[in-house]
Steps between C-alpha positions, in 0.01 A plus 500: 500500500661841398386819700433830255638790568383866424743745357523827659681805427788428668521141341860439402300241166311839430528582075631118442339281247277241548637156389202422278314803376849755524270794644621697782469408852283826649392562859204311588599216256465141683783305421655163556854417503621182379643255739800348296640883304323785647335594200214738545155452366189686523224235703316500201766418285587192718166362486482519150811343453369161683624621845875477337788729473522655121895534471622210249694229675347571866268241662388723805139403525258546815061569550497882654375536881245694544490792781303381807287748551358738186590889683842400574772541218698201396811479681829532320643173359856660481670747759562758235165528441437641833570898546840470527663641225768293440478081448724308723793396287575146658182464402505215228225604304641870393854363485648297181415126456707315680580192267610449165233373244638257169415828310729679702811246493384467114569848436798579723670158274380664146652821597828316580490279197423890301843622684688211384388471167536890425878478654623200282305624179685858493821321579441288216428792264800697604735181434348514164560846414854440675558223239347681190691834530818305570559242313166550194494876434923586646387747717801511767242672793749292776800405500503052478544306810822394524484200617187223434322334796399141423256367800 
């Protein structure tokens, strides 16, 4: 069961986007946070979503409690959300994730493989100019290596 909580003015989530319909968060807006990334949504946005968070890849899920009694406002589901105007950063919902997803480790490897591949290629291409404009065209740009290394 996930409490909603009401944005006020002081609402550090106040002028964010809602993870399904992008609008706004605005005071008086009811909104649920999602268990597993934090992701904001507007109440109605969540039920129209099947009770589900909207950002790709999450599986935060969870039916939204209902205020017990109808005068009293819903109580805030998040500290921030309170009138302080500042979250609590060791707070794990407003910090960063804290693992690694495979889409993460796949990236950080394709950049490395990028770096690699874009360091041997322009060696390659300057031994090949090196070659041409010594030895095919007789331009002397450098003085040959005196001696030859054989590995």
């Amino acid at each position: 069961m996930l409490p909603p909580a009401t944005v006020d003015k002081l609402s550090p989530f106040l002028g964010e986007e809602c993870a399904l319909c992008k609008d706004p968060l605005t005071p008086g807006d009811v909104v649920i946070i999602c268990p597993e990334d934090g992701s904001r949504h507007h109440d109605r946005c969540w039920i129209a979503n099947g009770n589900k968070c909207a950002a790709y890849g999450c599986r935060g899920h969870g039916e939204i409690t209902l205020p017990s009694s109808p005068e009293s406002p819903p109580s805030p589901a998040h500290p921030a959300m309170s009138s302080s105007p500042t979250p609590s950063p060791a707070h794990p919902i407003t910090g960063p994730p804290a693992h690694y997803t495979i889409a993460n480790s796949c990236l950080i490897l394709a950049i490395a493989i990028a770096i690699i591949l874009c360091s041997v290629g322009c060696f390659g291409l300057w031994a090949i100019a090196d070659y041409l404009m010594l030895h095919f065209w007789n331009l002397p740009y450098r003085a040959p290596f005196s001696t030859i290394i054989i590995f």
